[in-house]
C-alpha positions in Angstrom: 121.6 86.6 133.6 121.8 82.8 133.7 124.5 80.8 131.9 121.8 79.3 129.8 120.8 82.5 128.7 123.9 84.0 127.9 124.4 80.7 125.9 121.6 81.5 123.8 122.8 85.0 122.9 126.4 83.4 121.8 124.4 80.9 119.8 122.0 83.3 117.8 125.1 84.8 116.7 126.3 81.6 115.7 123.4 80.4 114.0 122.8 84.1 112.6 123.1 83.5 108.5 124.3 87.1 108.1 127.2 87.0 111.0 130.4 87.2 109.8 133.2 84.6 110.0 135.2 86.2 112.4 131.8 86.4 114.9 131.0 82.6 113.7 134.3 81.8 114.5 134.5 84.2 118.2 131.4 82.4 119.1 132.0 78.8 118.3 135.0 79.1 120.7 132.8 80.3 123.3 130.7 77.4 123.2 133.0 74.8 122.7 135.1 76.7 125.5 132.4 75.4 127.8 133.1 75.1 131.9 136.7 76.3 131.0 138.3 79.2 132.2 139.1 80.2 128.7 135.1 80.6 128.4 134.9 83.4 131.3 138.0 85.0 129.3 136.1 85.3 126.5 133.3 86.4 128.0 134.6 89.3 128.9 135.2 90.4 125.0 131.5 88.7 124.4 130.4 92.3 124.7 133.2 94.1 122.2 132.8 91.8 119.6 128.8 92.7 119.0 130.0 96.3 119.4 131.9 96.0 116.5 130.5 93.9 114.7 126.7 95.6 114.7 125.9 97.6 112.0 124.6 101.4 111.5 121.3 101.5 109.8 123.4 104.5 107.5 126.3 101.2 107.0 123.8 99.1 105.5 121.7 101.9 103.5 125.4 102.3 102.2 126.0 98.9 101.1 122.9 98.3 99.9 123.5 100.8 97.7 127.0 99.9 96.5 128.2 97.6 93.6 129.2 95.0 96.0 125.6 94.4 97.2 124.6 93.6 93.7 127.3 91.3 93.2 126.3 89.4 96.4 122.6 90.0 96.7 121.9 90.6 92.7 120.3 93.8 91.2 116.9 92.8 92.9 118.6 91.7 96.3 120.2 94.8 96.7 117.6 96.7 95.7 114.9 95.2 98.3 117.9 95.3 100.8 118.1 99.3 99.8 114.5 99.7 100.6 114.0 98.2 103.5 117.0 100.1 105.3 115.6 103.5 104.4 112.0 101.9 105.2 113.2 100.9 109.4 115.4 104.1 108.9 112.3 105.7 108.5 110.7 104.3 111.4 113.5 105.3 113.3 116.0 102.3 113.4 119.7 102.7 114.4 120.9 99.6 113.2 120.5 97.0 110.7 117.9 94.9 111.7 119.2 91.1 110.1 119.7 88.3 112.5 123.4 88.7 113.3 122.8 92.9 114.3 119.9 91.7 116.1 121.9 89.5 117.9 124.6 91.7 118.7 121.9 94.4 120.0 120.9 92.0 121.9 124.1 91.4 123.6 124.5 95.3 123.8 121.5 95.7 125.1 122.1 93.3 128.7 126.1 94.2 128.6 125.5 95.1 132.2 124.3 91.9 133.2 127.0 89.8 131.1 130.4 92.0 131.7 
């Protein structure tokens, strides 16, 4: 894996609209850690933060589901949210499939090639 790409991965969690603040956060200092030694340090928990951070597709049928998904998303929010993680269930899906748990899988996915 090139530095490039492994830039890229970092950033899509970045840019992700769904990552958290604490991944925002993990992710900006990888970036602006850039050619430091501190970067390489936090490489090496690049791979731990998407592991915790990715969500079951059961976790997000579950919030979907909850009162605090209708507060943030609104009745219909939630409600589309609900459907469409019983729909990729369905299909088969182990995780949540929005831009920051793709991201993570992502990083999952090559954490031979980054660790």
């Amino acid at each position: 894996m090139t530095h490039t790409q492994l830039t890229e991965l970092v950033r899509a969690l970045l840019d992700a609209p769904t990552s958290n603040e604490t991944v925002k956060e993990f992710a900006q200092s990888w970036i602006d850690a850039e050619d430091t030694p501190k970067q390489a340090e936090l490489t090496k928990q690049l791979v731990s933060v998407a592991e915790q951070n990715i969500a079951l597709i059961d976790e997000t049928i579950g919030f979907a589901g909850s009162e605090r998904a209708t507060q943030i998303l609104g009745k219909e929010g939630a409600a589309k949210l609900l459907q469409h993680a019983k729909g990729i269930k369905a299909e088969g899906a182990e995780f949540c499939d929005c831009p920051a748990c793709e991201a993570a899988k992502n990083i999952i996915d090559l954490k031979a090639e980054i660790v």
